[in-house]
LOKOL-93363 format. One record per residue: x, y negated, z of N, C-alpha, C in turn; residue number from 0. Coordinates in nm, 3 decimals. Each point is the difference from the previous one (the first is absolute). Example, Ala and Ser with C-alpha at 12.3 -4.5 7.8 and 13.67 -1.06 7.14 Angstrom:
2
<site <1.319; 0.569; 0.780>; <-0.089; -0.119; 0.000>; <0.090; -0.120; 0.000>; 0>
<site <-0.035; -0.105; -0.072>; <0.082; -0.119; 0.006>; <-0.077; -0.109; 0.073>; 1>
***
This chain:
229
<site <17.605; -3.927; 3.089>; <-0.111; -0.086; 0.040>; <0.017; -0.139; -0.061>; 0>
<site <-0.083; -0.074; -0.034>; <-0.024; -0.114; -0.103>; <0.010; -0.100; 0.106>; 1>
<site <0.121; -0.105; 0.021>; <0.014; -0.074; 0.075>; <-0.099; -0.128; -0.005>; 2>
<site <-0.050; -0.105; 0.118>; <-0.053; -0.092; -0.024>; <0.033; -0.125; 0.018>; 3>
<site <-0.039; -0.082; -0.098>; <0.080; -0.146; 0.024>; <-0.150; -0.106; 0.007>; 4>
<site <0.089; -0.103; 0.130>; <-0.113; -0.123; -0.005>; <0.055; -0.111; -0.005>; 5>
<site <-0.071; -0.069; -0.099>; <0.036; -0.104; -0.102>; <-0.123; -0.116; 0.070>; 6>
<site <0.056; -0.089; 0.064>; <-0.086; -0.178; -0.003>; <0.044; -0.048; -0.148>; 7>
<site <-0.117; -0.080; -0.060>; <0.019; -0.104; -0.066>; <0.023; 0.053; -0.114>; 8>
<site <-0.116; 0.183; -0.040>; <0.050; 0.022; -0.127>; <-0.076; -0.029; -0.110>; 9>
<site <-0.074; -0.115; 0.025>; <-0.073; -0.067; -0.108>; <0.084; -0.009; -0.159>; 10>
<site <0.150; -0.048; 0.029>; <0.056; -0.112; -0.082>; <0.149; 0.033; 0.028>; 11>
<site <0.064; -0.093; -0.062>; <0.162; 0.005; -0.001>; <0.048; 0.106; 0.032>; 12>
<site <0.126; -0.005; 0.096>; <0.062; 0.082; 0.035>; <-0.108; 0.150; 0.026>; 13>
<site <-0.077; -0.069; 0.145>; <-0.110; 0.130; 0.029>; <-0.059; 0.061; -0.102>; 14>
<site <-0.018; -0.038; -0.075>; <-0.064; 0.103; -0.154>; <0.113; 0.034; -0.044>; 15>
<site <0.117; -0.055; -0.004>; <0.108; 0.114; -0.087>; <0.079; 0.102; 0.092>; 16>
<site <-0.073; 0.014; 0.147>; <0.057; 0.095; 0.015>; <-0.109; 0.065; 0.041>; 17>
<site <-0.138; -0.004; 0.008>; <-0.111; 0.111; 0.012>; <0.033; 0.070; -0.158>; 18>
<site <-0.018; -0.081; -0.024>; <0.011; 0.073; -0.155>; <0.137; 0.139; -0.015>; 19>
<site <0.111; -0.081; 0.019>; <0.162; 0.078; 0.003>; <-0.041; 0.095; 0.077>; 20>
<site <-0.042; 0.030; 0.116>; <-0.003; 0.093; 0.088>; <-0.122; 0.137; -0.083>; 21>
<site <-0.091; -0.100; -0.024>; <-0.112; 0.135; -0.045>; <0.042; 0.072; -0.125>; 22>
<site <0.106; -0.068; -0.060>; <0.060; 0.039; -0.093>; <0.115; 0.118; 0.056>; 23>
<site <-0.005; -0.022; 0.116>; <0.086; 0.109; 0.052>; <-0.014; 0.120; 0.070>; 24>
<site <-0.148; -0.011; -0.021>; <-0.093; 0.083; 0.063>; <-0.017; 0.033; 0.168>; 25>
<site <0.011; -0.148; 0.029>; <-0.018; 0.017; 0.180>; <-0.141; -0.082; -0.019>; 26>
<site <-0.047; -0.012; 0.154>; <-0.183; -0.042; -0.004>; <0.043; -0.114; 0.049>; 27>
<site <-0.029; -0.094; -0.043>; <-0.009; -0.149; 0.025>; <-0.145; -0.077; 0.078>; 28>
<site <0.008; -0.033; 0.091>; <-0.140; -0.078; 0.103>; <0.093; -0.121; -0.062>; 29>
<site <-0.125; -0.102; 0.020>; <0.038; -0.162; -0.092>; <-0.105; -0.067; 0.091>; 30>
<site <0.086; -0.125; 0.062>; <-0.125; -0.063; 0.029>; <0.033; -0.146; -0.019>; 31>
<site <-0.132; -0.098; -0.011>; <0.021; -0.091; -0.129>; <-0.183; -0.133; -0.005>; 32>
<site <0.015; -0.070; -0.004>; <-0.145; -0.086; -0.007>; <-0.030; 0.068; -0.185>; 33>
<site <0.057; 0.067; -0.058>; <-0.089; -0.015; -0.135>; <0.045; 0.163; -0.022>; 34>
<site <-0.093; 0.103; -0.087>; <0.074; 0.068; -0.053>; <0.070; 0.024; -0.130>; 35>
<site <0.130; 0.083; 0.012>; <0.085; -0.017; -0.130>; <-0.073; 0.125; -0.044>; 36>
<site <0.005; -0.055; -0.168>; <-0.038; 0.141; -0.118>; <0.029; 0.070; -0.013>; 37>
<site <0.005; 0.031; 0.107>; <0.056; 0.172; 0.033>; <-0.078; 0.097; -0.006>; 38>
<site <-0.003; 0.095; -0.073>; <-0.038; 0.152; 0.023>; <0.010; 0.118; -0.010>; 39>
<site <0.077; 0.060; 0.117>; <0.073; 0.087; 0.037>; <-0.083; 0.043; 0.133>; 40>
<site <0.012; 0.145; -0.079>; <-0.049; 0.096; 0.168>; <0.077; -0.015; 0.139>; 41>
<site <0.126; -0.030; -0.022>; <0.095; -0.037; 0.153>; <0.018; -0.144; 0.016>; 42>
<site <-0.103; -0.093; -0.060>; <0.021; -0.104; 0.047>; <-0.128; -0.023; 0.079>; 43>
<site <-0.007; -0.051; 0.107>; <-0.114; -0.029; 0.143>; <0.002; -0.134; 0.031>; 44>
<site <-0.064; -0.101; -0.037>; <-0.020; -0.117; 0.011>; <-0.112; -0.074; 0.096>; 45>
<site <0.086; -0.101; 0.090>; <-0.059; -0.034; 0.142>; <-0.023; -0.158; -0.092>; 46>
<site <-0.145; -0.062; -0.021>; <0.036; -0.128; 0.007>; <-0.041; -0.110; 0.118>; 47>
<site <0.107; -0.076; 0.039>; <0.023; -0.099; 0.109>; <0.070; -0.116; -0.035>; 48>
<site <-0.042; -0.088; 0.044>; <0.098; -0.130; 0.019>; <0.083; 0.039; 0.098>; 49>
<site <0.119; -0.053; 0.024>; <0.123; 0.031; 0.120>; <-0.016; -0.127; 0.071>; 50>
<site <-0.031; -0.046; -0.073>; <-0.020; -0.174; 0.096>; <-0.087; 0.005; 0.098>; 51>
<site <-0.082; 0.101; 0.029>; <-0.152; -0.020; 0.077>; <0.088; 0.066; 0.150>; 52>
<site <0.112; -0.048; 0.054>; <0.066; 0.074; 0.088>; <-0.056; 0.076; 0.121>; 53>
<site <-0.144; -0.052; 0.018>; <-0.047; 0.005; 0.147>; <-0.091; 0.124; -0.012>; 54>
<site <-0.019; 0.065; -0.150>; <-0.038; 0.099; -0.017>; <0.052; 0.109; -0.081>; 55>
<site <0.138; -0.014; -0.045>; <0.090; 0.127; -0.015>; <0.010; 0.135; 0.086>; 56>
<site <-0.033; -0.025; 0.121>; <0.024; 0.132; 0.047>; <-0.162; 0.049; -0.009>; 57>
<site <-0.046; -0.075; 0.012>; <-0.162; 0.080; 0.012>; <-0.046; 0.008; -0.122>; 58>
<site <0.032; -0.001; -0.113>; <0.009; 0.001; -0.146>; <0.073; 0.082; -0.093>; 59>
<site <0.165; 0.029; 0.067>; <0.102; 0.106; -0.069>; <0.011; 0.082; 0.085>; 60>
<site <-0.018; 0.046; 0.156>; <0.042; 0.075; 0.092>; <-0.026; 0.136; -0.062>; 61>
<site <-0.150; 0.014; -0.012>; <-0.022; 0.150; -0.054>; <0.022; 0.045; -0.137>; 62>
<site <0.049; -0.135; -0.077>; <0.050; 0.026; -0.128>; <0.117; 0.094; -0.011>; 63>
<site <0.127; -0.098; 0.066>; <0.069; 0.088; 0.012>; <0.098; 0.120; 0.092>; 64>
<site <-0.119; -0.012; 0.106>; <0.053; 0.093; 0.096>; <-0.066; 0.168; -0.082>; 65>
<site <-0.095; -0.033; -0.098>; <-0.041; 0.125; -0.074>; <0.085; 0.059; -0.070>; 66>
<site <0.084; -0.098; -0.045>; <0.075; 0.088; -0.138>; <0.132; 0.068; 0.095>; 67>
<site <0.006; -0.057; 0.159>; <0.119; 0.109; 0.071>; <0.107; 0.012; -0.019>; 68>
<site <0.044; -0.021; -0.106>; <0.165; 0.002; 0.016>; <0.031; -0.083; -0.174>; 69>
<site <0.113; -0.083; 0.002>; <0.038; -0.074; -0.071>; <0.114; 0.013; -0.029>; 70>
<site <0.060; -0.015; -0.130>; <0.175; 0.040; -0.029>; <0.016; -0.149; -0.006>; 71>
<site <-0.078; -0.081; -0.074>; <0.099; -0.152; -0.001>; <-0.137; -0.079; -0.010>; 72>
<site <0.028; -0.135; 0.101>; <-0.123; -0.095; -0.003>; <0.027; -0.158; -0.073>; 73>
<site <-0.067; -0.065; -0.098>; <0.110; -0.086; -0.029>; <-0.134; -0.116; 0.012>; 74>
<site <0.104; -0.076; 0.085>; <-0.123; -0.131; 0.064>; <0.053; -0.106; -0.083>; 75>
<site <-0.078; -0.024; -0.099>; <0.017; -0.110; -0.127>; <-0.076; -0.089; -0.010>; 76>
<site <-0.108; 0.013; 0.065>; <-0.123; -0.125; -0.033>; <0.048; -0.106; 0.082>; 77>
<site <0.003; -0.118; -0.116>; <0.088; -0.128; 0.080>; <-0.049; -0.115; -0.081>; 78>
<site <0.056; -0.099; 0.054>; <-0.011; -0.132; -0.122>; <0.042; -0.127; 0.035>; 79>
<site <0.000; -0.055; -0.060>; <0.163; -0.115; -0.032>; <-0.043; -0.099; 0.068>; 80>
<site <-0.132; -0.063; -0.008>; <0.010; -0.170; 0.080>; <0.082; -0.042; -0.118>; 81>
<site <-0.089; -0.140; 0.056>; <0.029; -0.145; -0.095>; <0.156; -0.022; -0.012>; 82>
<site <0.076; -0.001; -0.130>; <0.158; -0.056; 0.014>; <-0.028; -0.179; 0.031>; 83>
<site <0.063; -0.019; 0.112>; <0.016; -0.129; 0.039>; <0.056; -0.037; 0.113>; 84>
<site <0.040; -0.105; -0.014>; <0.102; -0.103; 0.151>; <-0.037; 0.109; 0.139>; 85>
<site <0.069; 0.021; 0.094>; <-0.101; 0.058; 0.106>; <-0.002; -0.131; 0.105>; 86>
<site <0.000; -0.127; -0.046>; <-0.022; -0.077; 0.066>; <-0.129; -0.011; -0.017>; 87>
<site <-0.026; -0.005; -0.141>; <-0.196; 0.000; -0.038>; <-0.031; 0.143; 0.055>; 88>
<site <0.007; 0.111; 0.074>; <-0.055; 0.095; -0.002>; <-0.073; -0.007; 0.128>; 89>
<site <-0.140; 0.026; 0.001>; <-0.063; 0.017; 0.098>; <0.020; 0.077; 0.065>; 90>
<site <0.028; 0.062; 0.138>; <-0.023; 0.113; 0.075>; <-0.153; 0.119; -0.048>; 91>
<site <-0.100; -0.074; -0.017>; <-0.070; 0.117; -0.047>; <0.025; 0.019; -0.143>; 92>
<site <0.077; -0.097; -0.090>; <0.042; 0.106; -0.115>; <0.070; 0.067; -0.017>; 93>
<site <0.129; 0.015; 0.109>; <0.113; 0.106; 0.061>; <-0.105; 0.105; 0.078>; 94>
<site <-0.086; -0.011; 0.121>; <-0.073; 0.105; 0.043>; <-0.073; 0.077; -0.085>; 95>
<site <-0.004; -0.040; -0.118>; <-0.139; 0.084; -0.118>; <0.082; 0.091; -0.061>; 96>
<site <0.186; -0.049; -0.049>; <0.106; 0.132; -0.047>; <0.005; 0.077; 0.102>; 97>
<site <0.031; -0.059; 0.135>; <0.062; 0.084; 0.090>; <-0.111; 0.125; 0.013>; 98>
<site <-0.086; -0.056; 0.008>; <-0.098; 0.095; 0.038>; <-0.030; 0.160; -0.102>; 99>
<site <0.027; -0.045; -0.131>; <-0.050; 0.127; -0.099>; <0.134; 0.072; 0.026>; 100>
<site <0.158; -0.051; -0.015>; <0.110; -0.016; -0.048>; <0.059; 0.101; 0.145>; 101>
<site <-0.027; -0.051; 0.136>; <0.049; 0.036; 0.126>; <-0.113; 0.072; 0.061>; 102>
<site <-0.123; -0.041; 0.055>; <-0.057; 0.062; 0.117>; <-0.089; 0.071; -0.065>; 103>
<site <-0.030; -0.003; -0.170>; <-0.088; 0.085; 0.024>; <0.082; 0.146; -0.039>; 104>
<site <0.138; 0.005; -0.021>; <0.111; 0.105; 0.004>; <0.011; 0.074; 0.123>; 105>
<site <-0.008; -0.090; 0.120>; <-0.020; 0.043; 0.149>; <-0.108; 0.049; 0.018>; 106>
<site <-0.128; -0.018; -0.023>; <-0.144; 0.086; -0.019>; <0.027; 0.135; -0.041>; 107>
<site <0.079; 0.033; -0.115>; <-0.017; 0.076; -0.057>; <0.120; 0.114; 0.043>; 108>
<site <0.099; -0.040; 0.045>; <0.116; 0.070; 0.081>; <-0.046; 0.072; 0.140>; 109>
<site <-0.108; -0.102; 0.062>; <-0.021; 0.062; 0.148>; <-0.058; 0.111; -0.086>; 110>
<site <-0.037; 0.012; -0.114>; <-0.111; 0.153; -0.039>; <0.050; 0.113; -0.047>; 111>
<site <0.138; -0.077; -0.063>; <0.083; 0.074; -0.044>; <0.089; 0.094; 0.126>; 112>
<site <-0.020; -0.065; 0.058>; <0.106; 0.050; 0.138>; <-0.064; 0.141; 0.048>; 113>
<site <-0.088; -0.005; -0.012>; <-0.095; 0.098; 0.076>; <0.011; 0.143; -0.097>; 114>
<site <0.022; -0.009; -0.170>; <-0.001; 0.097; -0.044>; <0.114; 0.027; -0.042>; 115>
<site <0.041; 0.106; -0.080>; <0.102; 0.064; -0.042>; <0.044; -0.085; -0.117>; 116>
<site <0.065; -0.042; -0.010>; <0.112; -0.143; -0.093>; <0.121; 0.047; -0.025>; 117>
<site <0.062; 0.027; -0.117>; <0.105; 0.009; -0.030>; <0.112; -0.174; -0.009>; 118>
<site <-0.072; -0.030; -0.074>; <0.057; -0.161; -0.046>; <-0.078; -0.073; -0.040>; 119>
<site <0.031; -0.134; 0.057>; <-0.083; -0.128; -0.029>; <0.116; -0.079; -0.088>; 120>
<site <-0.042; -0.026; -0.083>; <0.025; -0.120; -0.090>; <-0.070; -0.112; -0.005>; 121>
<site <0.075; -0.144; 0.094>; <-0.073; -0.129; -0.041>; <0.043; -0.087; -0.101>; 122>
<site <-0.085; -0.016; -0.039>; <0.083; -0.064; -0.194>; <0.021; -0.182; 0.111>; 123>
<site <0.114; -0.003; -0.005>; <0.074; -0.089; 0.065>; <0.069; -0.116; -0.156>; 124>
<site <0.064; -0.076; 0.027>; <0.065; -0.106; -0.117>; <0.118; -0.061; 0.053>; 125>
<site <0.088; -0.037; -0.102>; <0.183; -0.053; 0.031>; <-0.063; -0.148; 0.054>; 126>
<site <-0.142; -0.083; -0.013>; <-0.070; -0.111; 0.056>; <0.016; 0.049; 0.173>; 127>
<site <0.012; 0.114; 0.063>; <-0.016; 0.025; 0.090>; <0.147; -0.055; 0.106>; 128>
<site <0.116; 0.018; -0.101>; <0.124; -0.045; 0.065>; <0.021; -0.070; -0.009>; 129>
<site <-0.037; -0.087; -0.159>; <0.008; -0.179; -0.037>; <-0.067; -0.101; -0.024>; 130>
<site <0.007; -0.113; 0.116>; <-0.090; -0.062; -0.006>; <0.046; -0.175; -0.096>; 131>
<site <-0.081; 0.116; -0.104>; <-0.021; -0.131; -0.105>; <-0.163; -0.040; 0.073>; 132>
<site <0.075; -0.166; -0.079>; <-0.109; -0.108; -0.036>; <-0.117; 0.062; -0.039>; 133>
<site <-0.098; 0.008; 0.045>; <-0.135; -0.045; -0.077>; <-0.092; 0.136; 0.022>; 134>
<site <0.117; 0.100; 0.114>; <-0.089; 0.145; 0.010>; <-0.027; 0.018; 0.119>; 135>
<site <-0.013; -0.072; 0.124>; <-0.037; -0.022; 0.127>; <-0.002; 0.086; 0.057>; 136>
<site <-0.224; 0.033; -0.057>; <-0.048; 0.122; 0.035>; <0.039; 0.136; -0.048>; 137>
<site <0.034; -0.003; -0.125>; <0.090; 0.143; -0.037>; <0.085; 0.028; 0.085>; 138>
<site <0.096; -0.065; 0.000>; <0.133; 0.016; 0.080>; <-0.016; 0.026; 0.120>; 139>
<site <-0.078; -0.078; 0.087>; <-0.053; 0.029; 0.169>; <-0.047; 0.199; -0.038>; 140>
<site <-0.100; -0.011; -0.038>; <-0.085; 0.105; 0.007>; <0.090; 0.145; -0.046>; 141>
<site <0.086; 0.014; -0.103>; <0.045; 0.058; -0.051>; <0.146; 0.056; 0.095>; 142>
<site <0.040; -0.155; 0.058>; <0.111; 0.049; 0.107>; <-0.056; 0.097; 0.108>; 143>
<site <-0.154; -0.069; 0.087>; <-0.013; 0.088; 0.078>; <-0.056; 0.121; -0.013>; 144>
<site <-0.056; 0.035; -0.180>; <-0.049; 0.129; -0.004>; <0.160; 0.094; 0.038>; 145>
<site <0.117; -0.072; -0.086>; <0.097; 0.127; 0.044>; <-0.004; 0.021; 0.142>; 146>
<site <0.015; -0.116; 0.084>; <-0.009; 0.040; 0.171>; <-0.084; 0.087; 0.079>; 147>
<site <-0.137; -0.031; -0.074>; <-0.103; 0.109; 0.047>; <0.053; 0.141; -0.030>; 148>
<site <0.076; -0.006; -0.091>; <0.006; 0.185; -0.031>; <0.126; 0.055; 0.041>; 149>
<site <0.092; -0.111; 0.063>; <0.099; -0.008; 0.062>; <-0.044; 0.052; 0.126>; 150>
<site <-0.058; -0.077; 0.071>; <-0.092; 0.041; 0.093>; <-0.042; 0.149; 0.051>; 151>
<site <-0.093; -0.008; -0.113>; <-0.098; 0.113; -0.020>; <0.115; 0.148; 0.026>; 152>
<site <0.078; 0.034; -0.069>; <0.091; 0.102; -0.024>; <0.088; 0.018; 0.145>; 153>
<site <-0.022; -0.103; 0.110>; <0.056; 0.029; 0.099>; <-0.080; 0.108; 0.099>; 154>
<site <-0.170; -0.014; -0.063>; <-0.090; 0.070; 0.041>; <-0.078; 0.119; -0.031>; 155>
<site <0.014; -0.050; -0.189>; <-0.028; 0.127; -0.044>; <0.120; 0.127; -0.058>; 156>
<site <0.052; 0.057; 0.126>; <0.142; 0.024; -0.028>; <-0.003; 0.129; -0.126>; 157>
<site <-0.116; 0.021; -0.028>; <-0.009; 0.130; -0.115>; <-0.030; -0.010; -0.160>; 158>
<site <0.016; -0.197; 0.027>; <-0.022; -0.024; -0.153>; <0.061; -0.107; -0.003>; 159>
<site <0.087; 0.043; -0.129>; <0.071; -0.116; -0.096>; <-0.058; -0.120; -0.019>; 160>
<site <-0.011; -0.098; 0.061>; <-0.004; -0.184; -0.059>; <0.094; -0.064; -0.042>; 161>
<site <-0.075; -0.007; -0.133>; <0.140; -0.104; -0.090>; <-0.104; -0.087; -0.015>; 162>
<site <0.106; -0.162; -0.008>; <-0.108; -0.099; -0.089>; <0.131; -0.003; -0.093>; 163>
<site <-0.070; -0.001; -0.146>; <0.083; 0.012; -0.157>; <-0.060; -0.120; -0.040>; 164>
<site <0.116; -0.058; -0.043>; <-0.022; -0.151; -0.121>; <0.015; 0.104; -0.120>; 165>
<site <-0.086; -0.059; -0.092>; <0.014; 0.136; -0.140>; <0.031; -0.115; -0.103>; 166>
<site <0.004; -0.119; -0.004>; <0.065; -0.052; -0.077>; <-0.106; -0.092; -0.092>; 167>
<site <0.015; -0.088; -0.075>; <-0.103; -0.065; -0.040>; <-0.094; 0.032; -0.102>; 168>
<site <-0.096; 0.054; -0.005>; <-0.142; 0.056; -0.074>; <-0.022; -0.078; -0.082>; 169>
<site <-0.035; -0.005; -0.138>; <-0.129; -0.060; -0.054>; <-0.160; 0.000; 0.028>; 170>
<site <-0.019; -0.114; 0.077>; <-0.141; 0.063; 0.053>; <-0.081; -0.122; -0.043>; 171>
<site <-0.112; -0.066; 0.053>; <-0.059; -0.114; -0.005>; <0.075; -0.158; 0.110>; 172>
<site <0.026; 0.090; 0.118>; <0.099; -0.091; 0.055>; <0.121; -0.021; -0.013>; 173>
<site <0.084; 0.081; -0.079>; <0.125; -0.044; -0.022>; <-0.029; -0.096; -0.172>; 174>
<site <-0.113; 0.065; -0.035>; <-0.004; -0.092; -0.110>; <-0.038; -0.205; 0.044>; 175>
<site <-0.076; 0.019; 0.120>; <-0.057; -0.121; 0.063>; <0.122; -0.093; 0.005>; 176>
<site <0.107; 0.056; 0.052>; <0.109; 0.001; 0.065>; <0.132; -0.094; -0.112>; 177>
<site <-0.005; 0.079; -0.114>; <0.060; 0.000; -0.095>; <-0.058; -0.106; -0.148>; 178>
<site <-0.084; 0.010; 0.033>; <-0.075; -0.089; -0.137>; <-0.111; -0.142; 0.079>; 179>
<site <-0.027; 0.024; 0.137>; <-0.114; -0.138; 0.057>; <0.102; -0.095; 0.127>; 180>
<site <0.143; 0.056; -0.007>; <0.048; -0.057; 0.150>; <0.143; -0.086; -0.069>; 181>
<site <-0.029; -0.154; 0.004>; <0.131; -0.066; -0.003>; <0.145; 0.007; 0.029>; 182>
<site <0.076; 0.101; -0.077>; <0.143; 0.014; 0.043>; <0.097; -0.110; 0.037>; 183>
<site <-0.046; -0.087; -0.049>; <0.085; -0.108; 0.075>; <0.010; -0.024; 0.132>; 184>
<site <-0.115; 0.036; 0.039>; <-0.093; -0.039; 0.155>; <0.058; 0.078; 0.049>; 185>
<site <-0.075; 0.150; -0.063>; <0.007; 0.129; 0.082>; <0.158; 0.073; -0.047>; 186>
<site <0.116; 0.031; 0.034>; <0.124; 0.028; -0.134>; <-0.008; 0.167; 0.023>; 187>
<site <-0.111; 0.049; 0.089>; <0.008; 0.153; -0.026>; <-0.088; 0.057; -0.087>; 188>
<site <-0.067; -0.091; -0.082>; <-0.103; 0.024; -0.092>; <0.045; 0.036; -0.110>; 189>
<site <0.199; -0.093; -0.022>; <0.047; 0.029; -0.107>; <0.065; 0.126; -0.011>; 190>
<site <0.049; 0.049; 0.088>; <0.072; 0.118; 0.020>; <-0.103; 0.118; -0.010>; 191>
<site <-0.123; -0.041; 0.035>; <-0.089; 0.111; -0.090>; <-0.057; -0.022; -0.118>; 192>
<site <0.056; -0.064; -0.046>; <-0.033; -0.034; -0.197>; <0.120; 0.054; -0.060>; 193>
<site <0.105; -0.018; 0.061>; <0.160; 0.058; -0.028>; <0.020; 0.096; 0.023>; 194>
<site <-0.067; 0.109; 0.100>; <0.099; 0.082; 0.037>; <-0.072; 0.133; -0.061>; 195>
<site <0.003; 0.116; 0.111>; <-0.061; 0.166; -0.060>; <-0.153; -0.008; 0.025>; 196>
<site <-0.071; 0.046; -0.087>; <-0.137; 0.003; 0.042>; <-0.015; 0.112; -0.039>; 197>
<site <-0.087; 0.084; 0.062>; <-0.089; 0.162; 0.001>; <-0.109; 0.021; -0.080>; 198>
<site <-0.043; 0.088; -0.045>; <-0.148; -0.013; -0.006>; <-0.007; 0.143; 0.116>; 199>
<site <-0.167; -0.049; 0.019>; <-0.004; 0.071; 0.113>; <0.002; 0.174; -0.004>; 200>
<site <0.019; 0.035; -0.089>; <0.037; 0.172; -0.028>; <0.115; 0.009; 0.014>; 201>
<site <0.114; -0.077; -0.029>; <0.150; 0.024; -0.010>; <0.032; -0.037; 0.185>; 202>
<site <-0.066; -0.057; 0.089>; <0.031; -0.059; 0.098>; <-0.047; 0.151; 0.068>; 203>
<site <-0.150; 0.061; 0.023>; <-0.006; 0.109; 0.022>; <0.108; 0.113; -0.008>; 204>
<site <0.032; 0.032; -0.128>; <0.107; 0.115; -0.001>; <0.119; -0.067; 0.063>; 205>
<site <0.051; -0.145; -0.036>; <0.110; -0.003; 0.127>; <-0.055; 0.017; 0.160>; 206>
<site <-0.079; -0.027; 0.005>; <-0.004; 0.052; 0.198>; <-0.048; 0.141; -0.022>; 207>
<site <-0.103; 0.032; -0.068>; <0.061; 0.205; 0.011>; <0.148; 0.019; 0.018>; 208>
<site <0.092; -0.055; -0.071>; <0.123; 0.052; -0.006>; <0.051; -0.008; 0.118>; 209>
<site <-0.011; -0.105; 0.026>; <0.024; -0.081; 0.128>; <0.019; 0.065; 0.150>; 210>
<site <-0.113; 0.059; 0.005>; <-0.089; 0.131; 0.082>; <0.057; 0.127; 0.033>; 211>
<site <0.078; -0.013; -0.099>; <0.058; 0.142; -0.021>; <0.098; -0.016; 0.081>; 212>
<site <0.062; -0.137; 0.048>; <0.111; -0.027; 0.078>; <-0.027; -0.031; 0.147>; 213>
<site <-0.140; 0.024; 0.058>; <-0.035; -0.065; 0.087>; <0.066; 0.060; 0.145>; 214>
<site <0.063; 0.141; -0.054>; <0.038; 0.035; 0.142>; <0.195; -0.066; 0.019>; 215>
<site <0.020; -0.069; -0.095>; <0.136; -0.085; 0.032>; <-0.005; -0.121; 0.040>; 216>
<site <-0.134; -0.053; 0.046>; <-0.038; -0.104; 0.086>; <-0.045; 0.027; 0.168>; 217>
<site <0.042; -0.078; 0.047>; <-0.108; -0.033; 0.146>; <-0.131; -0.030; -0.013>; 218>
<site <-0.080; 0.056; 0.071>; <-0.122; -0.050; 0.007>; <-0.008; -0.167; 0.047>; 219>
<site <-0.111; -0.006; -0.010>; <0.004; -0.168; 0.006>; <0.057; -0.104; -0.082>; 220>
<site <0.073; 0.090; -0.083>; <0.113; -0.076; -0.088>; <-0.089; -0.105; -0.124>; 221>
<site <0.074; -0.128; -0.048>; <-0.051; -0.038; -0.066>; <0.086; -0.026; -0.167>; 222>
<site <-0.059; 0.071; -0.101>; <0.104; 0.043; -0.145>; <-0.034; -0.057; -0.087>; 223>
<site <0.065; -0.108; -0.109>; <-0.002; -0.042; -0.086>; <0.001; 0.144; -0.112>; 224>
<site <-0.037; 0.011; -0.136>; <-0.017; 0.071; -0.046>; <0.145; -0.060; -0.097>; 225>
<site <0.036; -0.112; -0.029>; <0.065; -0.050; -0.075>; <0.141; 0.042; 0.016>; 226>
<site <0.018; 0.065; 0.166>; <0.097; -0.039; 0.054>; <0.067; 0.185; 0.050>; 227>
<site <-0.053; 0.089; -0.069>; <0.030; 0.123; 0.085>; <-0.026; 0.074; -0.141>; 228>
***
């Protein structure tokens, strides 16, 4: 039987290199996403939504994906960075606008998940989540408590694997933001991503497939650097 995977945020980056990796592997991929990717493939099923619109996720994805019934791996990726800056300048509603895509609307989508047959959730989590550099506030807040939520979550959903995975640093539009528009002097973790390993987002995919393959030598709830195992 042709397993199914659901992919947030597979417009772009990471989320497109692994709708893609997967259909390449011949499992059916559901994608959901504010734009659609150029995709066309008979096992790919495309929901489009904003994740931000929180107050209508369940009355919007409920019958989405309580249809497709059973899931081998869910990977909650749709996220986004917030302004790099002081978090003394950071407004509370420009921390509530990450938290919100980044954290609760992950919790929307878990109470739905709970209800059906789930093998494993994957929250694309970041090493920003354990260190709090300068200038990533809202990343760092949001990203710490997505691992907690699934920390959480796994105490409840005792029949499915929650990992949150840092996969390591992507080439995307925001790590480019990051890397080429943000003052390293100011910011000094800006330099360490001009210096250090960068992905493109197909090579970051097949490392967390690989990754996956190891998931039953973790705890649920657990939170895994990809760099680091």
């Amino acid at each position: 039987m042709i397993k199914n995977i659901l992919i947030t945020g597979c417009s772009s980056g990471l989320g497109l290199a692994l709708t893609k990796l997967y259909l390449e592997k011949g499992y059916k991929v559901f994608g959901i996403s504010r734009r659609k990717p150029d995709i066309e493939n008979e096992n790919f099923t495309f929901k489009e939504f904003d994740l931000s619109r929180l107050e209508i996720i369940k009355k919007e994805l409920t019958t989405f994906i309580n249809d497709i019934k059973e899931l081998d791996t869910v990977f909650l990726n749709a996220g986004m960075l917030g302004e790099i800056k002081e978090i003394t300048k950071l407004s509370t509603k420009e921390i509530q606008e990450v938290l919100n895509l980044n954290v609760f609307a992950n919790k929307e989508l878990l109470d739905i998940l709970a209800k059906i047959k789930t093998d494993t959730v994957v929250g694309i989590s970041s090493g920003a989540s354990k260190n709090g550099s300068k200038g990533w506030g809202s990343y760092s807040l949001s990203k710490s408590s997505l691992n907690m939520l699934l920390n959480l979550y796994s105490k409840e959903m005792v029949n499915t694997k929650l990992l949150a995975i840092a996969p390591g640093v992507i080439e995307t539009p925001m790590t480019d933001y990051i890397r080429f528009d943000i003052d390293d002097e100011v910011f000094t973790s800006a330099k360490t991503l001009k210096t250090g390993e960068i992905q493109k987002p197909e090579d970051a995919a097949k490392r967390l497939f690989e990754a996956l393959k190891r998931k039953d030598e973790f705890e649920s709830g657990s939170f895994l650097d990809v760099r680091k195992i």
